[in-house]
C-alpha positions in Angstrom: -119.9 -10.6 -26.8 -117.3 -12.9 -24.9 -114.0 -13.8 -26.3 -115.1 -17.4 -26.5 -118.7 -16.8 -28.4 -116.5 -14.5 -30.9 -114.6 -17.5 -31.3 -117.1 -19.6 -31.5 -115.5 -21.4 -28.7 -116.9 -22.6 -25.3 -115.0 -21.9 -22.2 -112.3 -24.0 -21.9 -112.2 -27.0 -18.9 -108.7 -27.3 -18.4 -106.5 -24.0 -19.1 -105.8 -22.3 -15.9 -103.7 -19.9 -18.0 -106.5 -18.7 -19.6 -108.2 -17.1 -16.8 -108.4 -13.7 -16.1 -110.0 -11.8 -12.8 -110.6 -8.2 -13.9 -110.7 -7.3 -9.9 -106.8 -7.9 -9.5 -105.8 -6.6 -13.3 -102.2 -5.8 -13.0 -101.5 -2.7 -15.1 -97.6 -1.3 -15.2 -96.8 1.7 -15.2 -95.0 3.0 -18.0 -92.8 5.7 -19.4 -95.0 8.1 -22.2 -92.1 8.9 -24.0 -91.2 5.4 -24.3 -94.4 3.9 -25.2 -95.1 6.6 -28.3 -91.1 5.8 -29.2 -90.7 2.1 -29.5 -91.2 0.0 -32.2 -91.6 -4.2 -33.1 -89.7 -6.1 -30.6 -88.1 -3.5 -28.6 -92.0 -1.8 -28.0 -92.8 -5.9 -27.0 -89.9 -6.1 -24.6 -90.5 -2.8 -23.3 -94.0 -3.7 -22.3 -93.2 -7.3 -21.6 -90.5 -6.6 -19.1 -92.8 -4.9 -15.9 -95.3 -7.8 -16.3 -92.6 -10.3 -16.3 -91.3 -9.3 -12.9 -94.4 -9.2 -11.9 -95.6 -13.1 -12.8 -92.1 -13.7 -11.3 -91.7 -17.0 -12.7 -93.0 -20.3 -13.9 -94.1 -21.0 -10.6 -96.1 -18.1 -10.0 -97.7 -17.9 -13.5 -101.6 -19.3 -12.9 -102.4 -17.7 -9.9 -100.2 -14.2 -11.2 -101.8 -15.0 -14.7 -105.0 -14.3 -13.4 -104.4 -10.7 -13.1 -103.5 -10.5 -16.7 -106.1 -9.3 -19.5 -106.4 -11.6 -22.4 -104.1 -8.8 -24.8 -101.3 -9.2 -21.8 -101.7 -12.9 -22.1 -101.1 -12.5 -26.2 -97.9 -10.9 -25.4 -96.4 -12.6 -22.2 -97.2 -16.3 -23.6 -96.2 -15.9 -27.3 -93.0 -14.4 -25.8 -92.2 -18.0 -24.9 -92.7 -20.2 -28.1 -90.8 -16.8 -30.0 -87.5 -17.4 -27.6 -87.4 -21.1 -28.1 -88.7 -21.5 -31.7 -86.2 -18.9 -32.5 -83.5 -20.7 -31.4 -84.4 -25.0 -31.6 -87.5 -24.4 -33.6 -90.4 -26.3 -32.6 -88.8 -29.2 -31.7 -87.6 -27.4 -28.5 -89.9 -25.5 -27.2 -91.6 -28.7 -26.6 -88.8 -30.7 -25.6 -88.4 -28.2 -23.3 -91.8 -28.6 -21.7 -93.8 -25.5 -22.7 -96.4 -27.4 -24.4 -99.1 -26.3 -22.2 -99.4 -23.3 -23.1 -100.2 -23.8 -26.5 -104.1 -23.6 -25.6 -103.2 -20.2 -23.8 -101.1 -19.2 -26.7 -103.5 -20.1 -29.4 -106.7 -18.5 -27.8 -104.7 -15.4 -27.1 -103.6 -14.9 -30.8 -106.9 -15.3 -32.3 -108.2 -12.9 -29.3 -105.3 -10.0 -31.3 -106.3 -11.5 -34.8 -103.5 -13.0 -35.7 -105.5 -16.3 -37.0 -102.4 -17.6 -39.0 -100.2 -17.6 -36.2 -102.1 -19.3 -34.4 -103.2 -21.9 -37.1 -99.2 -22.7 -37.3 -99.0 -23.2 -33.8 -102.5 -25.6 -34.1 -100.2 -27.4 -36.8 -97.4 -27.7 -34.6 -99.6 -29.0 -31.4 -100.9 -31.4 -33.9 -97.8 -33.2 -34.5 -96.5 -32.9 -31.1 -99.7 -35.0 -30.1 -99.3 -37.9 -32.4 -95.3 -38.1 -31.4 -96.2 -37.4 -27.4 -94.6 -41.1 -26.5 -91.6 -39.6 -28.6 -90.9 -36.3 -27.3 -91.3 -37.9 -23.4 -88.7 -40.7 -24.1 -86.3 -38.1 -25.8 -86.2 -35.7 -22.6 -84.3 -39.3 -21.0 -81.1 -37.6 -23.4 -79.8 -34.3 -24.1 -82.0 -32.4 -27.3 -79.1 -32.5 -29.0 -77.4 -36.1 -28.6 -81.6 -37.1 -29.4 -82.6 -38.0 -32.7 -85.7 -35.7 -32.3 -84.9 -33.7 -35.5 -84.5 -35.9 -37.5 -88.2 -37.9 -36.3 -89.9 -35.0 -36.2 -88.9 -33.3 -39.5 -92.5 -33.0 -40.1 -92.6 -30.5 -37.4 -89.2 -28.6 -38.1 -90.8 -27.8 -41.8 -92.5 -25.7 -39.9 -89.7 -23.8 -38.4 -89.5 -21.7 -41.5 -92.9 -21.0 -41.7 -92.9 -18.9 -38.0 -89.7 -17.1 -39.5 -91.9 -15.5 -42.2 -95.1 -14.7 -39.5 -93.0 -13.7 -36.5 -92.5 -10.0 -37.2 -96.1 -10.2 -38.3 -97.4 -10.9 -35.1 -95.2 -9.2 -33.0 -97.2 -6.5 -35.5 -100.2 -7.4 -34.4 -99.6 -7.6 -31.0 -98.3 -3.9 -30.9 -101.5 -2.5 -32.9 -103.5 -4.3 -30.3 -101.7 -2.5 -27.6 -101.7 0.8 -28.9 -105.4 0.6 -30.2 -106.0 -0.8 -26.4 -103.4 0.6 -24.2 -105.6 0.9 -21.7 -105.7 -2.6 -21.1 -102.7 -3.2 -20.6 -100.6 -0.9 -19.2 -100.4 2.8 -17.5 -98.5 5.6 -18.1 -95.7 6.6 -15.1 -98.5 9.0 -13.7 -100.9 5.8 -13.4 -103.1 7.4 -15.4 -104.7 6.1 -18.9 -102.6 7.1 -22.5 -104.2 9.6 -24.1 -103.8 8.5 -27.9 -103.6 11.7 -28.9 -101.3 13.2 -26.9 -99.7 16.6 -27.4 -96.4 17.9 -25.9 -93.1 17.4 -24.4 -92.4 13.6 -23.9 -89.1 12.5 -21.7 -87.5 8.9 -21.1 -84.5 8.9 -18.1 -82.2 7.0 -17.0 -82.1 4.9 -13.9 -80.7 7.6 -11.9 -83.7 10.0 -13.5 -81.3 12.0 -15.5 -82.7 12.7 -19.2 -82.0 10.1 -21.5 -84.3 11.2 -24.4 -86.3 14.2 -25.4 -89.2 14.9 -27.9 -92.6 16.4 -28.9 -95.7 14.8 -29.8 -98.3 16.1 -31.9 -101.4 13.8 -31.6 -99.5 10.8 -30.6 -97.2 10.8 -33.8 -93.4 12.4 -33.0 -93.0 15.7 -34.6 -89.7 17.9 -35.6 -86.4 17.5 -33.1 -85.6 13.9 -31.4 -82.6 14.7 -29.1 -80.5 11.4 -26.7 -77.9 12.3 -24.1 -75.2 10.9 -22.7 -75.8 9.9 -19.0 -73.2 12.5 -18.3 -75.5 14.9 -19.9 -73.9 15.7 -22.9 -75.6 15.5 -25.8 -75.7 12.3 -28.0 -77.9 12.3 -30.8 -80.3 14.8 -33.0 -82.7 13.2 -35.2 -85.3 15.0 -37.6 -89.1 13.6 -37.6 -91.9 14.7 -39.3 -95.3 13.3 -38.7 -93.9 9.9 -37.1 -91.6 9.2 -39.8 -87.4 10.3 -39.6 -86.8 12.5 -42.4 -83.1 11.3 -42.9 -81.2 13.9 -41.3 -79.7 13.2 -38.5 -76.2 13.7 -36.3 -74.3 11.9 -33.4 -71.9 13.1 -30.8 -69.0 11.5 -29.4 -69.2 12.5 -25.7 -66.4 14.9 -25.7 -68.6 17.0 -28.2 -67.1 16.1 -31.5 -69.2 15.2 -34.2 -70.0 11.5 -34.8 -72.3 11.1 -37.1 -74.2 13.2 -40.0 -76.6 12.7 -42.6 -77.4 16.0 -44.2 -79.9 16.1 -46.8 -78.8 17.2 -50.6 -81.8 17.8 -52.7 -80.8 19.6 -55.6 -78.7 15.9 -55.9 -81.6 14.2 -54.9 -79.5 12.2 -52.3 -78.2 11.8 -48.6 -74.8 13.0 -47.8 -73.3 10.7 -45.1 -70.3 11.8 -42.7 -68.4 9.9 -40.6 -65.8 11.0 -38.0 -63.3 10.4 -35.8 -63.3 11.5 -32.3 -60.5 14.1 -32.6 -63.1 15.9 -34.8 -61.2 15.2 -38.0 -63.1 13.3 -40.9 -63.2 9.7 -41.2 -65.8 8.5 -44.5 -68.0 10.6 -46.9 -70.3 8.6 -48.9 -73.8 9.5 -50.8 -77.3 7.8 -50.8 -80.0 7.9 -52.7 -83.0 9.5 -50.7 -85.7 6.9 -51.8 -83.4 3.7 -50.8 -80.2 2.9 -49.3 -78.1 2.4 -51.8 -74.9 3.9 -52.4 -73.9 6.3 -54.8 -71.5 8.8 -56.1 -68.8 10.7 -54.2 -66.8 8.6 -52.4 -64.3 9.4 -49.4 -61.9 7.6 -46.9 -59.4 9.8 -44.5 -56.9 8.7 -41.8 -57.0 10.2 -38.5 -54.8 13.0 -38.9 -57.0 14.1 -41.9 -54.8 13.2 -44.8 -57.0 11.6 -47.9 -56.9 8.1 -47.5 -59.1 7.3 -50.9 -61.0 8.6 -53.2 -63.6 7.8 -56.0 -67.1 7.7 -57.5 -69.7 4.8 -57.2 -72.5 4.2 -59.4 -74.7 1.6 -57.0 -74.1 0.0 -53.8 -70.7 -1.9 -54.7 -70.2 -0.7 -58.0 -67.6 2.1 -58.5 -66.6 3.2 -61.9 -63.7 5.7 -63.0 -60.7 6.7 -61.6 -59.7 5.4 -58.1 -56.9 7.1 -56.0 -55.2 6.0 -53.0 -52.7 8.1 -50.5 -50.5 6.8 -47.8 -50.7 8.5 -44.6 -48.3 11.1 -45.6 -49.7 12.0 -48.3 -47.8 10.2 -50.9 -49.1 8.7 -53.3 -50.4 4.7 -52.8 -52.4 3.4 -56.2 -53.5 4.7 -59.3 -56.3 2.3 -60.9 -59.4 2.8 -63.0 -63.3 0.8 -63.0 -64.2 0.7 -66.4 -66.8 -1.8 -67.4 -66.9 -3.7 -64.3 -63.2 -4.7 -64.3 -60.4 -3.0 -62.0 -57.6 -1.8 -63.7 -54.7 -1.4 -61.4 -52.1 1.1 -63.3 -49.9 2.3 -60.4 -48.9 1.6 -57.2 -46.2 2.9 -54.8 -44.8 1.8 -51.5 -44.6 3.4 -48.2 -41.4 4.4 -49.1 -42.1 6.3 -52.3 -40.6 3.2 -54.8 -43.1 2.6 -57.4 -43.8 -1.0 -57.4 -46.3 -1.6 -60.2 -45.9 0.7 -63.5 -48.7 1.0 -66.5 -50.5 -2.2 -65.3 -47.3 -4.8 -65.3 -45.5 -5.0 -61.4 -46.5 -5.7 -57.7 -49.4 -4.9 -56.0 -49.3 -4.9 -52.0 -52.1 -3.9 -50.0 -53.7 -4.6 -46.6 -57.1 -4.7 -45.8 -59.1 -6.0 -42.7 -62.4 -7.8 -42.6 -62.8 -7.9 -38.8 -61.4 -6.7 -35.9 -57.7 -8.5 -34.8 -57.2 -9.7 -38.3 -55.4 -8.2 -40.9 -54.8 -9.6 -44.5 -51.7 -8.3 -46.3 -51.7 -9.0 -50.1 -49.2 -9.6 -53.2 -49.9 -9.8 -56.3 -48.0 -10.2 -59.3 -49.4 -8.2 -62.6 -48.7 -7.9 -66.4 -50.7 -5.8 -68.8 -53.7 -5.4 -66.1 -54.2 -8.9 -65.3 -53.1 -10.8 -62.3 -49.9 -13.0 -63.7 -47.4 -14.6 -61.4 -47.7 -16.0 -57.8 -50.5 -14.8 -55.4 -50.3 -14.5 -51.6 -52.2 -13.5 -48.7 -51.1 -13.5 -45.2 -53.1 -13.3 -42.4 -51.7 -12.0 -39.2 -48.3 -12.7 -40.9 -49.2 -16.1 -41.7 -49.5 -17.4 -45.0 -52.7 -18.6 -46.1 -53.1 -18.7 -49.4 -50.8 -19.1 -52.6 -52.0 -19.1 -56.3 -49.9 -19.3 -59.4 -52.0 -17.3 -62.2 -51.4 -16.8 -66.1 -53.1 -14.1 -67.8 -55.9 -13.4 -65.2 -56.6 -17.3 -64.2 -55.4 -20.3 -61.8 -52.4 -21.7 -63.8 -50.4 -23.8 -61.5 -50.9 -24.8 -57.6 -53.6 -22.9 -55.5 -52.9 -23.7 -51.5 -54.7 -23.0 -48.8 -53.3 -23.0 -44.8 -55.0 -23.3 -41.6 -53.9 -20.7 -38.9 -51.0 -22.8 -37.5 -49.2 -22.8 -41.3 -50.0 -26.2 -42.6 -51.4 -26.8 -45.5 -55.2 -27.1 -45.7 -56.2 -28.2 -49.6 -54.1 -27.7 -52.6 -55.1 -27.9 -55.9 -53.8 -28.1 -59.7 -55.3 -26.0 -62.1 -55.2 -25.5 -66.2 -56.0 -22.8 -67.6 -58.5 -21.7 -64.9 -59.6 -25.8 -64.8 -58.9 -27.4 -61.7 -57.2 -30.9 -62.6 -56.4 -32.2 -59.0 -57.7 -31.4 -55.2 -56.4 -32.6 -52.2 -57.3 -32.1 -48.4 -55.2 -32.2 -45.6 -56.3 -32.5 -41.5 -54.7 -29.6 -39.6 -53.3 -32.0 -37.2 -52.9 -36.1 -37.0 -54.8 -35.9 -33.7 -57.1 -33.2 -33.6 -58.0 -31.4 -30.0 -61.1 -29.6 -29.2 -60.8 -26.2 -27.2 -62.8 -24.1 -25.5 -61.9 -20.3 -24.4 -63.8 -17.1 -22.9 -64.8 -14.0 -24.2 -66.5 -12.1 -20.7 -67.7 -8.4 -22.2 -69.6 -5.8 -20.5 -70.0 -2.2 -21.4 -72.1 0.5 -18.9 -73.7 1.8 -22.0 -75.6 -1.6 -22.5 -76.8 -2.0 -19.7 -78.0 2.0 -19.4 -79.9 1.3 -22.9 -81.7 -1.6 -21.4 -82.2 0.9 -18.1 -80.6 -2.3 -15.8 -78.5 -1.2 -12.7 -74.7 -0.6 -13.6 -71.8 -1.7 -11.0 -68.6 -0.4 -10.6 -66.9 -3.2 -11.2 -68.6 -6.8 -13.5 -68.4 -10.4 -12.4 -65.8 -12.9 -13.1 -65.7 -16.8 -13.2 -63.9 -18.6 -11.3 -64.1 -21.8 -12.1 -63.2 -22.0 -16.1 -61.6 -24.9 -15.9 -64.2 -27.1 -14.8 -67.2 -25.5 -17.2 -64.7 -26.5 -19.8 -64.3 -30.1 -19.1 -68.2 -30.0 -19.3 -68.6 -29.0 -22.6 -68.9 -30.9 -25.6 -67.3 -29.7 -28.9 -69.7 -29.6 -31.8 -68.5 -32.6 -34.0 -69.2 -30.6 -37.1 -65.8 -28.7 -36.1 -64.0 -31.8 -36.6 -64.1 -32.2 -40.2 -61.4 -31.0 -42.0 -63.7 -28.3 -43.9 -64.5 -26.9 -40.8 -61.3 -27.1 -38.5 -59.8 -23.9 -39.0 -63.1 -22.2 -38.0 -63.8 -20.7 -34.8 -66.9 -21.5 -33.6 -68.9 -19.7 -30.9 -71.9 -19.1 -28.7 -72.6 -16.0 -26.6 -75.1 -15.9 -23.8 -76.2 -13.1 -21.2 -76.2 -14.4 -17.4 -77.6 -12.7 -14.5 -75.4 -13.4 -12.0 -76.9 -12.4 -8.0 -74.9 -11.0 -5.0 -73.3 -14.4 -4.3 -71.5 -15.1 -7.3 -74.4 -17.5 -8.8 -76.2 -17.9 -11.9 -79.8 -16.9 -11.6 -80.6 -16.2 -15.1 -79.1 -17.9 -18.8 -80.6 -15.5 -22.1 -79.3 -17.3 -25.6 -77.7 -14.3 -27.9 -76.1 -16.3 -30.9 -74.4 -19.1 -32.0 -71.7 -19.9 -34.9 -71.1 -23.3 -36.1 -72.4 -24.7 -32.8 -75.9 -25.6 -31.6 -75.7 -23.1 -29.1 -76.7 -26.1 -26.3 -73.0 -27.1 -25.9 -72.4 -24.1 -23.8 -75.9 -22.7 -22.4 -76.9 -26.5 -20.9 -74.0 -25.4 -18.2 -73.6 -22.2 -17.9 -75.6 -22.0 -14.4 -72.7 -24.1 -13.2 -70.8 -21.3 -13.4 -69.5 -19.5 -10.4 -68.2 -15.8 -10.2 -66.8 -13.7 -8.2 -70.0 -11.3 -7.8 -70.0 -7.9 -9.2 -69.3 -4.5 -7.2 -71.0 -1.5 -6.5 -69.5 1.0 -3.8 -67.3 -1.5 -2.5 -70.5 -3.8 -2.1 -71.7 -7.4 -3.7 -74.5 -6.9 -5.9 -77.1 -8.9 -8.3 -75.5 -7.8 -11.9 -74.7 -9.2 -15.5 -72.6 -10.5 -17.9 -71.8 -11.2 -21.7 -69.8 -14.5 -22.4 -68.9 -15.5 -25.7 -67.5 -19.3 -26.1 -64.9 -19.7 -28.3 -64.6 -23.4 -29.8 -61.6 -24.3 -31.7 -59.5 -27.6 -33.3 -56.0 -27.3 -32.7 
């Protein structure tokens, strides 16, 4: 039976996307070990990838298209409406102009069975067509300086909807693949997968040298999973049984120290987990439960010359109960405190020095601590009898930013806040843990909008995605004049906001010459993520190296936006 009498369709007039011309079927060839390893959307990238290169572009795609099967189709055009719904929702991808594909899109997700997939997308098609006159005068702006959202909210409700289905169908779409491999793809022999495959399966590198090694009993990965480095050295050992990791695992640093281990306890009925540092000495002990990740009992921190940095027993994830010891890094001791029915009872601490500062629950308790890299938080806290009493600070990078005057455990007194340049930010007036007054302050009478550059690139990503290193990555050189094109997200500009740092990353493909060829949205924080990738293939770079020549390569830029 045909695709369209399953269906119950007829052959569609108009959808030169839709064909398919079994006589040219491209098929890629693809790595075994590869194929049987991958999962969700790493397995979909994995397979997408050859039969993007070979479509080639948007140009190329109906007379390419025609060499695709109707299951390569499912996985090539959904690929489309999941990287633009994922990041505008509906309301770009067809601002953006994919909108014919839907028909492709649709047919090809009912051809997988994935009928409620493609019912959303119907929905969404639905909408689009009574607001076509809309969506064509909008594309005369930018999306984002449109009022398209806020038109077509009917359509954005669905937004949430595709959240829920999307790992469904990419789900689908793998099941069909493996149930059918060969219709769309090879293995690296060009011969058909064997589903039941038994043996030694290997994935490389780009320069062919092992990058992962296995066995396969009947398809499923059985016993030892080892990685290497690219250097060769070992990397990773992972334990499987019957397709499914058993939890023990452990991880290298290249120079052969352990990284890594989870070792399997089951007299305790739980996971022990050990961290370390690359001089071999131990970094973090924790415990796990072996039916679910969550944290429990023993409990160890240790500084890099393998001194105990801290010590104590959880009962769940981030619930610790007992005593709780803490050690400076000479061994000295740091804090003395107890959890005892979910409250933290600080009894003593002592300086770097030796000087006890807080005695029996009543003194001064100073600590650091560091939520993300480059910043650092130092703390002090006046105490009596166990309960924060007395002023409050906490400096950030040596700046103050906040101040609280407590009484017996509660806001008593002025709470301020700072931005990062030291003024103040809000301040309020509490009573007795009430709040009696609030105030807000700008962080400056005239506030500026800047923009600054992250450029990142490490070999290792690029060897995990198997793309061509260089010895050396590119670098813009015009900064100054992508900056004047940007446009700083307004929402960064309200008081609330204008001590936070904004940002959006992107991946660029940048060829022999220095240009842009390809812009790939990563992530954005309080921005829209448009500010930046509407002008990133304005950038120009000087191209990256390998063996002293130019060559096609890649970078990672993260925008920074700030209010100063």
């Amino acid at each position: 039976m045909g695709i369209f009498n399953l269906f119950g369709q007829d052959k569609p007039k108009q959808d030169p996307y839709w064909e398919f011309d079994k006589q040219t079927h491209f098929r890629p060839k693809l790595n075994k070990g590869a194929f049987f390893k991958l999962t969700g959307f790493d397995f979909g990238w994995f397979v997408l990838e050859p039969i993007s290169k070979f479509v080639k572009d948007r140009d190329h795609e109906i007379e390419k298209g025609k060499s695709l099967s109707y299951g390569q189709k499912a996985l090539y055009y959904w690929w489309y409406i999941d990287g633009q719904v994922t990041n505008g929702g509906f309301v770009q991808f067809y601002y953006n102009g994919y909108g014919s594909y839907v028909p492709t899109i649709i047919k090809s997700l009912e051809y997988i069975g994935d009928k409620k997939m493609a019912e959303l997308i119907q929905r969404a098609e639905n909408i689009y067509q009574k607001n076509k006159k809309l969506m064509d005068k909008a594309r005369e702006k930018d999306l984002f300086d449109s009022d398209l959202y806020e038109k077509l909210e009917e359509m954005s409700a669905l937004d949430d909807e595709y959240y829920e289905l999307k790992g469904k169908t990419m789900t689908k779409i793998e099941k069909h693949i493996r149930k059918n491999p060969n219709e769309i793809c090879l293995d690296e022999d060009g011969k058909g997968f064997d589903l039941k495959y038994s043996g030694e399966c290997k994935t490389f590198y780009s320069d062919n040298s092992p990058k992962e090694v296995f066995n396969l009993e009947d398809g499923i990965i059985n016993g030892e999973f080892k990685s290497f480095y690219e250097s060769g050295k070992l990397k990773e050992q992972i334990q499987y049984s019957k397709g499914e990791q058993t939890g023990v695992r452990v991880e290298y640093f290249e120079n052969g120290n352990k990284k890594y281990s989870i070792r399997k306890d089951s007299a305790l009925k739980q996971f022990e987990h050990y961290w370390y540092y690359e001089n071999g000495k131990p970094k973090k002990l924790e415990h796990k439960l072996l039916d679910k990740d969550e944290r429990i009992g023993e409990y160890k921190e240790w500084y890099d010359n393998g001194q105990l940095a801290e010590t104590g027993i959880y009962v769940s994830t981030h619930e610790r109960d007992g005593k709780w010891l803490e050690f400076h890094k000479d061994g000295s001791k740091k804090l003395e405190a107890e959890f005892k029915n979910g409250h933290f009872l600080i009894q003593n601490c002592w300086n770097e020095k030796g000087e006890q500062t807080l005695k029996d629950g009543t003194g001064l308790y100073i600590y650091d601590c560091s939520g993300w890299e480059g910043y650092l938080d130092h703390n002090e806290q006046e105490y009596k009898n166990y309960k924060r009493h007395g002023q409050q600070k906490t400096f950030t990078n040596g700046v103050l930013r906040l101040y609280q005057e407590m009484e017996n455990g509660v806001e008593n007194g002025y709470t301020r806040n700072y931005y990062k340049n030291g003024k103040i930010k809000e301040e309020k007036l509490c009573k007795k843990g009430k709040a009696i007054s609030i105030k807000t302050f700008p962080k400056s009478d005239n506030p500026i909008g800047k923009v600054s550059f992250q450029y990142l690139m490490k070999q290792e990503w690029l060897k995990d995605e198997d793309l061509p290193t260089a010895d050396t990555y590119p670098l813009c050189i015009n900064e100054d004049e992508i900056k004047k094109l940007i446009k700083i997200p307004k929402s960064l500009f309200e008081p609330q906001y204008q001590d936070v740092e904004g940002s959006t990353c992107l991946w660029l493909s940048v060829d022999e010459k220095g240009n842009v060829t390809d812009v790939k949205f990563k992530s954005a924080y309080m921005t829209e993520g448009q500010e930046f990738a509407e002008v990133a293939d304005k950038m120009k770079f000087t191209p990256a190296t390998k063996d002293e020549k130019n060559v096609a390569s890649f970078i990672y830029i993260i925008a920074n936006f700030n209010i100063e």
